[in-house]
N, C-alpha and C positions, 0 to 999 in steps of 0.2 A: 710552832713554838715561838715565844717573846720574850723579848730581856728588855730591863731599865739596867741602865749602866750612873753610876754616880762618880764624877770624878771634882776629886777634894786634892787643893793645895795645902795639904798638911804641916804643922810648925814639927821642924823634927824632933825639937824635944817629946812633941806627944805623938810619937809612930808610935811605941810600945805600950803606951796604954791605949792608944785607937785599937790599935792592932787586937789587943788583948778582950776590948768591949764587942768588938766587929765578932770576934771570936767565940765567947763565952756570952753576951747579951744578945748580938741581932741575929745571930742564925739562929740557935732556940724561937726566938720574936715567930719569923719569918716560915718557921717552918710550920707552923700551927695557921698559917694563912691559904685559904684553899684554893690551890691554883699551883703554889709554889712550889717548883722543882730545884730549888738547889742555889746555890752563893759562891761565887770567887770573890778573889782578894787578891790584885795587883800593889806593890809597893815599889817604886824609889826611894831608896833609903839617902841617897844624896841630896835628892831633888823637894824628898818632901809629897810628889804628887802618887798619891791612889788613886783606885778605882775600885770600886764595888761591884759587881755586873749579880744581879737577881733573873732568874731563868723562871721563865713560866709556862703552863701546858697551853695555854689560847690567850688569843688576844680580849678575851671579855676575861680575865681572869685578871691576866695585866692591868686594866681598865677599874676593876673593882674592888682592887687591894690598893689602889693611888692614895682611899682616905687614909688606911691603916698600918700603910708604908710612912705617911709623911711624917708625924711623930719619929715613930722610930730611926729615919735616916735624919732628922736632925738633933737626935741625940748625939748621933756617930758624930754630926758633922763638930759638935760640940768639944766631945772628947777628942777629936783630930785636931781641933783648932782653925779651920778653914772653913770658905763656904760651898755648899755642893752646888757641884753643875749635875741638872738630870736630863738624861735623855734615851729615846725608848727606838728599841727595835723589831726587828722580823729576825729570827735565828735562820740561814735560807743555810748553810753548810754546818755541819761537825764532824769529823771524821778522827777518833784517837786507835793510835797504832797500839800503846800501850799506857795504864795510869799516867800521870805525873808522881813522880817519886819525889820525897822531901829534898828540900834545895832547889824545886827546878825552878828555872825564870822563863819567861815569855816576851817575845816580841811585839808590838803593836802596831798596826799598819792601817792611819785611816786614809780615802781616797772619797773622791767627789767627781760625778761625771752628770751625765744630762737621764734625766731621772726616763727617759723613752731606752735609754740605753742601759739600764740598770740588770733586767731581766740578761740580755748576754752576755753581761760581764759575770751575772754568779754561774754561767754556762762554764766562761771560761776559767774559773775560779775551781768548778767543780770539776771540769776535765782535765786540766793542766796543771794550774797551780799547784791543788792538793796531790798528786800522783807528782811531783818535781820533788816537792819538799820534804815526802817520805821517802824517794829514792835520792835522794841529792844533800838534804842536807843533817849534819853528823847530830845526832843524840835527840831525832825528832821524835816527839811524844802526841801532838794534838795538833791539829786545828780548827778554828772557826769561822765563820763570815758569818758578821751582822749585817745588817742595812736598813735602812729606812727608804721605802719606795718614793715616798711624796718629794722628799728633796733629791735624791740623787748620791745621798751621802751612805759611806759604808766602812766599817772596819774590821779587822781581818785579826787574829789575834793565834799565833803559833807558840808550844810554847816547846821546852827542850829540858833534858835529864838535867844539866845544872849550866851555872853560869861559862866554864871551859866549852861544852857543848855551843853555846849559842857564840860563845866569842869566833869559837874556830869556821863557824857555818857564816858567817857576815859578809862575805863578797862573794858566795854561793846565792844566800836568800838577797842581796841587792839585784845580782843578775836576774833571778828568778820574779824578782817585781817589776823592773824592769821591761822583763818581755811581756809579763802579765799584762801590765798598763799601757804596753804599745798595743798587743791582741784586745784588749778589753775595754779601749781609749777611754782609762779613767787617768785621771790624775792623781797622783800620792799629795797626801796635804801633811803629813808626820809621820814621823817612826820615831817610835819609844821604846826601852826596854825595862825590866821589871825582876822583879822576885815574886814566882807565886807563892804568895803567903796560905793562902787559902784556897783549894779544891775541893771543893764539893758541888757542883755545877750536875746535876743527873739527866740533860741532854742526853738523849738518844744518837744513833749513828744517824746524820743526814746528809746522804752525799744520792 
């Protein structure tokens, strides 16, 4: 499984009609492209910054919808008011305990390590982290790990039943990165957190 992730610094005046086109225009778009499994929708509503993350079944699917992606995500990028960063991944974890329910938000966690040591960090990712985070921290709903092998670069994206859930779980999930990143010597390069706007991502379990 692959994902393209697009992330836009949005003018806040236009979240809700981004929101609204992401919504009712690029999923429709997207869904009639073959290959394509599914659309989230990350929002800051302070900050302004999205993210789009597009799931697909193989990486020649990824590869062959790039022409018929580009139009359409720079419509979005349009009606958001920003310009997109795009960047492509390996889906190598997902594992959900149970849906994400309306209101939930998500955490984002990207890291960078030496792309020889990439492969035992989604070990340690798959053994540990994700078994931490459904026993440890309150109102866990999903997680995931992207990566890109060439660089060494990867992000982790957990998300939880609503904003109280993920407030109270925050010096839970810091320790638990924490130990990750010392077990799996990657380095954390951000942590963000979000509103998922939109779930429909139909990832299968990969753990």
């Amino acid at each position: 499984m692959y994902a393209r992730s697009t992330t836009l610094q949005a003018q806040l005046s236009a979240l809700e009609s981004g929101i609204a086109h992401v919504r009712d225009q690029v999923m429709p778009e997207l869904e009639g492209i073959p290959g394509c499994i599914g659309l989230s929708l990350l929002v800051d509503r302070k900050t302004g910054r999205c993210i789009v993350t597009t799931a697909w079944d193989s990486e020649d699917a990824l590869r062959a919808s790039a022409a018929q992606v580009t139009p359409i995500r720079n419509r979005a990028a349009e009606k958001f008011g920003g310009s997109p960063m795009v960047e492509e991944w390996e889906i190598a974890a997902m594992h959900r305990v149970h849906p994400a329910p309306q209101g939930a938000c998500a955490r984002v966690t990207w890291v960078k390590t030496d792309p020889s040591r990439l492969g035992s960090a989604i070990d340690v990712y798959r053994d540990h982290t994700l078994p931490g985070m459904e026993q440890q921290l309150d109102g866990f709903c999903s997680a995931s790990l992207m990566v890109n092998r060439s660089s060494g670069r990867a992000v982790s994206c957990s998300v939880y039943d609503d904003a109280e859930a993920m407030d109270s779980n925050r010096i839970a999930s810091a320790a638990l990165r924490v130990d990750a990143a010392r077990q799996a010597r990657v380095e954390a390069v951000d942590v963000r957190e979000f509103e998922l706007v939109l779930a429909h991502l139909r990832v299968p379990e990969l753990v």
